[in-house]
C-alpha positions in Angstrom: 110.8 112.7 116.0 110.3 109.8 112.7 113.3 108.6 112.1 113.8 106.2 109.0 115.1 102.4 109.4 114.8 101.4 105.8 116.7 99.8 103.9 119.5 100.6 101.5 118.6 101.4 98.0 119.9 103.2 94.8 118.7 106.6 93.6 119.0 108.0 90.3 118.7 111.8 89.1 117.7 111.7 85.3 118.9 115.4 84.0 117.2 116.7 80.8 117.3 119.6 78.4 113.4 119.6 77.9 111.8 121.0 74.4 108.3 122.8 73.3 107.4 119.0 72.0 105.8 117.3 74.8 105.4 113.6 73.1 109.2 113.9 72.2 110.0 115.1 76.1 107.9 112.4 77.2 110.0 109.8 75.2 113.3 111.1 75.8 112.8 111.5 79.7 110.7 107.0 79.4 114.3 106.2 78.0 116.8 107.5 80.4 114.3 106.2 83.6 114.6 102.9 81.6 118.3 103.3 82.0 118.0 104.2 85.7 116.1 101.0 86.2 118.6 98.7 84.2 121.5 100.1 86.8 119.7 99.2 89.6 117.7 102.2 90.9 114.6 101.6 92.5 114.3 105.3 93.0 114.3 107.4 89.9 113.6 111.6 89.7 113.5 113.7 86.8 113.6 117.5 86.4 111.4 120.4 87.6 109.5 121.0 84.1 109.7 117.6 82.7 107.3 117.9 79.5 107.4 121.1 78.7 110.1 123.8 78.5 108.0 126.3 76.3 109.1 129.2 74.3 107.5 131.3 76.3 103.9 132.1 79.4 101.5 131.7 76.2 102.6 128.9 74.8 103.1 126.9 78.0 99.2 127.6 78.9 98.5 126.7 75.4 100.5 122.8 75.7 99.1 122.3 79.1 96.4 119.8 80.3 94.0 119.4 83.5 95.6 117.1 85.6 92.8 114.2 84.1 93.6 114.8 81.0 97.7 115.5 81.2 99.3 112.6 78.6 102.5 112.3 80.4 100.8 111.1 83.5 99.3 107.5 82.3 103.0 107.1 80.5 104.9 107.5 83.6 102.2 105.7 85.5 102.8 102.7 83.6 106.4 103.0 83.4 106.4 102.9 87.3 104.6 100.1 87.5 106.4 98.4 84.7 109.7 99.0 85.9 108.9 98.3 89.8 110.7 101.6 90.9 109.5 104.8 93.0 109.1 107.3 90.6 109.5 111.1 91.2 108.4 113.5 87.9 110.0 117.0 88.8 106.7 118.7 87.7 104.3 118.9 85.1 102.3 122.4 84.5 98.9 121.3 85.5 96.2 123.8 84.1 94.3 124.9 86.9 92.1 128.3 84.9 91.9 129.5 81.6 95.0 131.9 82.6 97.5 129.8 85.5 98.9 126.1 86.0 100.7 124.4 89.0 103.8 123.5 88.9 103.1 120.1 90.1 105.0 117.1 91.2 103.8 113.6 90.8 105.7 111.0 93.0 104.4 106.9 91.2 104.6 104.5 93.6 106.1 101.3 91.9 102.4 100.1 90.9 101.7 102.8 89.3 99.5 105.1 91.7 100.1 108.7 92.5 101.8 108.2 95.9 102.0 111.9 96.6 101.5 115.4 94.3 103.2 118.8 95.8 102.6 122.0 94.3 105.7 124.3 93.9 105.2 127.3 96.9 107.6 129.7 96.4 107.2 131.0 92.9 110.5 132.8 91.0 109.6 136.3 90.4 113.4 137.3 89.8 115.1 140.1 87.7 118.8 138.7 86.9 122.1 141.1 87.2 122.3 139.7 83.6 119.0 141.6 82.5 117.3 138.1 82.2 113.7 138.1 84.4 111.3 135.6 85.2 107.9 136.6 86.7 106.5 132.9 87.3 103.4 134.1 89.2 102.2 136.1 86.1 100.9 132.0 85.2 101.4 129.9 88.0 99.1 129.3 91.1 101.1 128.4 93.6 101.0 126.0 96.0 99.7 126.0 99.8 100.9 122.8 101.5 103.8 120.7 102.3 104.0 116.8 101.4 106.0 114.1 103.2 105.0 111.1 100.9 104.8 108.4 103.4 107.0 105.3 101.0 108.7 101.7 101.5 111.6 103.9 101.3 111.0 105.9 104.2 109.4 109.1 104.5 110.3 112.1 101.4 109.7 115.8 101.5 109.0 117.3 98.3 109.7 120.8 96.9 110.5 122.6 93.4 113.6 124.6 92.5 112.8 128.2 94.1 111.5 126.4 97.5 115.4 125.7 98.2 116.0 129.2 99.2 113.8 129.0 101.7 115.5 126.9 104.2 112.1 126.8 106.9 110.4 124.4 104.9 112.8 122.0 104.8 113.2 122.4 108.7 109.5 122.0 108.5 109.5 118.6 106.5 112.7 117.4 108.3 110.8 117.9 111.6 107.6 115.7 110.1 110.0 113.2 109.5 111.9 113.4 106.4 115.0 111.9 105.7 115.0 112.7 101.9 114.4 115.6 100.0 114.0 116.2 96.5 114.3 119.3 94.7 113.8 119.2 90.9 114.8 121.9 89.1 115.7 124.0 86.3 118.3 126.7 87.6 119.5 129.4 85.6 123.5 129.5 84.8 123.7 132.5 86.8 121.9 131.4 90.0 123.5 127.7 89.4 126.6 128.5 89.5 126.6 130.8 92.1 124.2 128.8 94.7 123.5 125.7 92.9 125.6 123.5 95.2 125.9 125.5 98.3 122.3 126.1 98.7 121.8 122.2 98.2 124.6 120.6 100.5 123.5 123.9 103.5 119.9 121.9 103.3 121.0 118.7 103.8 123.3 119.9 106.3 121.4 121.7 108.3 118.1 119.0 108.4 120.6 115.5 108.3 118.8 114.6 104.7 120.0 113.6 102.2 119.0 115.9 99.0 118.2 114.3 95.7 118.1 117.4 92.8 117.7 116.4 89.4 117.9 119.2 86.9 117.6 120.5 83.7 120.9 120.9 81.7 121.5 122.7 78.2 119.7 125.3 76.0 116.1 124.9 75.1 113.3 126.2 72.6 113.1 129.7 74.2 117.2 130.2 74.1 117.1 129.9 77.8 119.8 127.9 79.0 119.5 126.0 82.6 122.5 124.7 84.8 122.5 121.2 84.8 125.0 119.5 87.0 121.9 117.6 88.8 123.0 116.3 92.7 122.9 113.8 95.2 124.2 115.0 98.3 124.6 112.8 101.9 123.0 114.0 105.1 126.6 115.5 106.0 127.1 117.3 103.3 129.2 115.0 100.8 128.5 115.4 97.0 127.5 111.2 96.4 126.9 112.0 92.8 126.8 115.5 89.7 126.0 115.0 86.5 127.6 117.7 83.4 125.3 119.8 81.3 124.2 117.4 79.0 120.9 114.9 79.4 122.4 111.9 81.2 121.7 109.4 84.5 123.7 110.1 87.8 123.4 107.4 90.5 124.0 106.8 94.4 123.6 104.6 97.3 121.4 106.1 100.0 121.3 104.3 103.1 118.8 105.7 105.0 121.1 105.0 108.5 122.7 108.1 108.0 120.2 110.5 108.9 119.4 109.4 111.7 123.3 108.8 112.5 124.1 112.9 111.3 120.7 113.9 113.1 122.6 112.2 116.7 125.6 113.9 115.8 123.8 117.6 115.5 120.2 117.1 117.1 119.3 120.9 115.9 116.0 119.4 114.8 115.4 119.2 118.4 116.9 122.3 119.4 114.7 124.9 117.9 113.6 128.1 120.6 110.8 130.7 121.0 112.4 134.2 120.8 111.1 137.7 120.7 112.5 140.8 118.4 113.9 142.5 116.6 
């Protein structure tokens, strides 16, 4: 199985609290990668939902583009490329019909060019204990395949906020070679504080990875308020970095050694078995 030898680098998760103004998301989220940058990252992720935390399905179909004509793409192209750095933007909602979008990633390579998109699977259909529900497959399409973006950096699996609670397709990206996962995100306060950090530190755990989530923090235009505390978490298990609630950078050295080195230690990649039943 791939293992990565790169080198060491710095990874930053910018958290937001996304708005329904997509030109003001846009500039807030260019600002804090700029700060990223400036502290040496030359690996920089931002939130699941980015541009656009809508007020509610309509309106989000009504402030979303076709992937051609999305304006946050050409900004964060050229902030990549700009700023020399590898960067990851949580998703975007990409119209793809007059009724659904994807909720798409976009990872820039540092000149600019889309290294890798990923479409978020596992789609958050969900009625809270709190009464709150979510029915994101009412207007999303989801997604059918599973990236490793091939980088400098080493090999990265991507995935979207829901797709971390379901722990075979991390196995499955881990076993194509990834030593990095990220999971953007904008978990509820309920679910977050519940299985925010558990869920994270049991998939880098379990695959040797290191996990890189950046989240959305704070209450937005629809009163909906998201978690926050964004993470960076080590192949065994050790919290590297956790941002509050608030929009802010959190930074860490990954040294893409210690995969491989927690992957020796537990080799359960390798380990996997045929079995029949129940």
């Amino acid at each position: 199985m791939a293992t990565s030898r790169a080198a060491r680098f710095k990874a930053a998760c910018v958290q937001l609290c996304s708005g329904d103004d997509v030109a003001e998301n846009i500039r807030t989220t260019a600002a804090l990668v700029r700060e990223a940058a400036a502290r040496g990252a030359s690996f920089i992720a931002t939130p699941e939902n980015t541009s656009l935390m809508a007020p509610d399905a309509g309106a989000k179909l009504a402030q979303s583009f076709e992937e051609a004509h999305d304006p946050a793409l050409p900004v964060f192209s050229s902030l990549a490329n700009e700023l020399n750095v590898w960067l990851l933007i949580g998703s975007l909602a990409i119209k793809v019909s007059e009724t659904k979008t994807a909720n798409r990633s976009f990872l820039f390579a540092p000149n600019g060019d889309i290294a890798a998109r990923y479409s978020k699977i596992h789609l958050f259909d969900v009625v809270l204990g709190s009464g709150e529900a979510y029915r994101e497959s009412s207007t999303v399409a989801g997604g059918d395949e599973a990236v490793v973006a091939d980088t400098a950096l080493g090999p990265i699996g991507l995935s979207i906020c829901y797709d971390l609670r379901f722990p075979q397709l991390y196995r499955r990206l881990a076993q194509k070679g990834a030593f990095l996962f990220t999971v953007p995100s904008a978990f509820t306060v309920p679910t977050g504080q519940a299985h925010w950090h558990v869920l994270l530190r049991a998939r880098a755990i379990e695959n040797g990875a290191f996990v890189i989530a950046p989240a959305q923090g704070g209450t937005h235009a629809n009163g909906r308020k998201t978690y926050g505390h964004s993470l960076i978490v080590a192949p065994w298990g050790e919290v590297l970095a956790e941002a509050g609630t608030v929009p802010q950078v959190v930074m860490a050295e990954i040294d893409p050694a210690l995969s491989q080195e927690a992957r020796g230690k537990v080799p359960n990649l390798l380990h996997d078995r045929t079995f029949s039943g129940p």
